[in-house]
matplotlib code that plots the C-alpha trace (Angstrom):
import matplotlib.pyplot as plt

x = [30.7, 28.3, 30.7, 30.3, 29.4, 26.4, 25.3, 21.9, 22.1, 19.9, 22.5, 19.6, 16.8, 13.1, 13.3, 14.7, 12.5, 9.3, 10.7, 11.2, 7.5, 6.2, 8.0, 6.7, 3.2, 3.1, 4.9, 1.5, 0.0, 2.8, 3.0, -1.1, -0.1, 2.9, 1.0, -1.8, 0.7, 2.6, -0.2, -1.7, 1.5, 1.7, -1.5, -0.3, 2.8, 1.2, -1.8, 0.8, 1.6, -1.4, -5.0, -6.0, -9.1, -8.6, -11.0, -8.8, -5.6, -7.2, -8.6, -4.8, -3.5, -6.0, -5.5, -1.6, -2.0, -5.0, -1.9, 0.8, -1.4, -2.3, 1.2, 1.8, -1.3, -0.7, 3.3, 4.8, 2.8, 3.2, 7.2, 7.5, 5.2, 7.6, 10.5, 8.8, 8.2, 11.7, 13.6, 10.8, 11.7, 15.3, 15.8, 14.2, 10.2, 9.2, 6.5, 9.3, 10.2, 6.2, 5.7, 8.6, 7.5, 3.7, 5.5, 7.4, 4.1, 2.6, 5.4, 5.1, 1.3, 1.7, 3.9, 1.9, -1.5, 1.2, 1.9, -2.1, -2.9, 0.3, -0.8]
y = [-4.8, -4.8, -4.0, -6.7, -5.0, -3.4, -6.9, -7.9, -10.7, -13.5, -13.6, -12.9, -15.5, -14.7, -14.5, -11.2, -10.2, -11.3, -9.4, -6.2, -6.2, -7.1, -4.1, -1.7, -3.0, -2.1, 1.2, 2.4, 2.1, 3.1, 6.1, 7.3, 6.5, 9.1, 11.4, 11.4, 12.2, 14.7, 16.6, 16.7, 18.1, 20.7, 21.9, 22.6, 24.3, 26.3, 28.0, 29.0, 31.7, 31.8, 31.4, 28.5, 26.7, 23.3, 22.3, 24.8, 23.1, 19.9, 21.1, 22.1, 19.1, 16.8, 18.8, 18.4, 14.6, 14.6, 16.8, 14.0, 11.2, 12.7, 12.8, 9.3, 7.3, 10.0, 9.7, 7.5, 4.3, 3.8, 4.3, 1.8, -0.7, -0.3, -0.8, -4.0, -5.3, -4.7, -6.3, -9.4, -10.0, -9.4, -12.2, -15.3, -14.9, -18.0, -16.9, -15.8, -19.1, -20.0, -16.4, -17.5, -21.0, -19.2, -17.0, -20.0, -21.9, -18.7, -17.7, -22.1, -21.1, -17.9, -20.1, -22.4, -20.1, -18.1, -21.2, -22.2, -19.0, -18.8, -22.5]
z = [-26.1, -23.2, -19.8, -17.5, -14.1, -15.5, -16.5, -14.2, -11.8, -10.6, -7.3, -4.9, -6.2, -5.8, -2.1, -2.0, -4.9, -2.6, 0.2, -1.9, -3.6, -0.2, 1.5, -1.5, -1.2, 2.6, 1.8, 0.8, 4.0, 6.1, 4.4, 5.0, 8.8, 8.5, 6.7, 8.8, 11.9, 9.8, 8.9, 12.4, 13.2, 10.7, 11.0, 14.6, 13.7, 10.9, 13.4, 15.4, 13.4, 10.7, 11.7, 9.0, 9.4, 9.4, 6.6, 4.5, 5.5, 4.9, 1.5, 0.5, 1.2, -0.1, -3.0, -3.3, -3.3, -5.6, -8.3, -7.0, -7.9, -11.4, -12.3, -11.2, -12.8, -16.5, -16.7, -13.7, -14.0, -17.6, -17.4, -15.0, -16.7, -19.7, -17.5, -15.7, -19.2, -20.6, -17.3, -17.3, -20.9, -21.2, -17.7, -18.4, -18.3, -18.7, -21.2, -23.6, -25.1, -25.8, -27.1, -29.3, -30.2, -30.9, -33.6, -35.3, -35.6, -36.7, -39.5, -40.8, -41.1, -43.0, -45.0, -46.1, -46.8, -48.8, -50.8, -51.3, -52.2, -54.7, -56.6]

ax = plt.figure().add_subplot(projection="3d")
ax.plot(x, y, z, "-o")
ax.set_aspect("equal")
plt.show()
């Protein structure tokens, strides 16, 4: 028996859904603008006590993101696409109940070439 509280809600509507997505999308682009200061900042603390050129520092940290984005795009991106695809079928896609009626016209079909092929 399934326990009720973990049981997903539609409580909030698509409003709060759009405002979500919206607020990830932008996420993106916030976070370049507080990388960008952050580095600048680093690269200020770090010379303080290390002499780093700044290409080098730049190099390092172009090449951290360049790992952190491999791992998303190999093992990330497909995890959540399987997780998009599990929630938008389990609550109510409306493309569920044609994918449905497409396989009960399909399994009538096979039906009936089964039966000409049979006679």
């Amino acid at each position: 028996m399934k326990n009720r509280w973990l049981k997903q809600s539609h409580f909030l509507g698509v409003w709060w859904g759009n405002l979500h997505l919206t607020a990830q999308q932008s996420n993106t682009f916030i976070q370049m603008f507080i990388l960008a200061f952050s580095g600048t900042a680093a690269y200020g603390v770090i010379t303080e006590k290390y002499t780093l050129p700044f290409w080098l520092f730049t190099l390092v940290v172009v090449a951290a993101l360049c790992v952190l984005a491999s791992f998303v795009w190999k093992l990330s991106m497909p995890s959540t696409f399987i997780s998009w695809n599990q929630q938008w079928w389990s609550h109510d896609n409306p493309l569920k109940k044609e994918v449905e009626a497409i396989r009960k016209e399909l399994a009538e079909i096979r039906k009936v070439l089964d039966e000409k092929k049979s006679s």
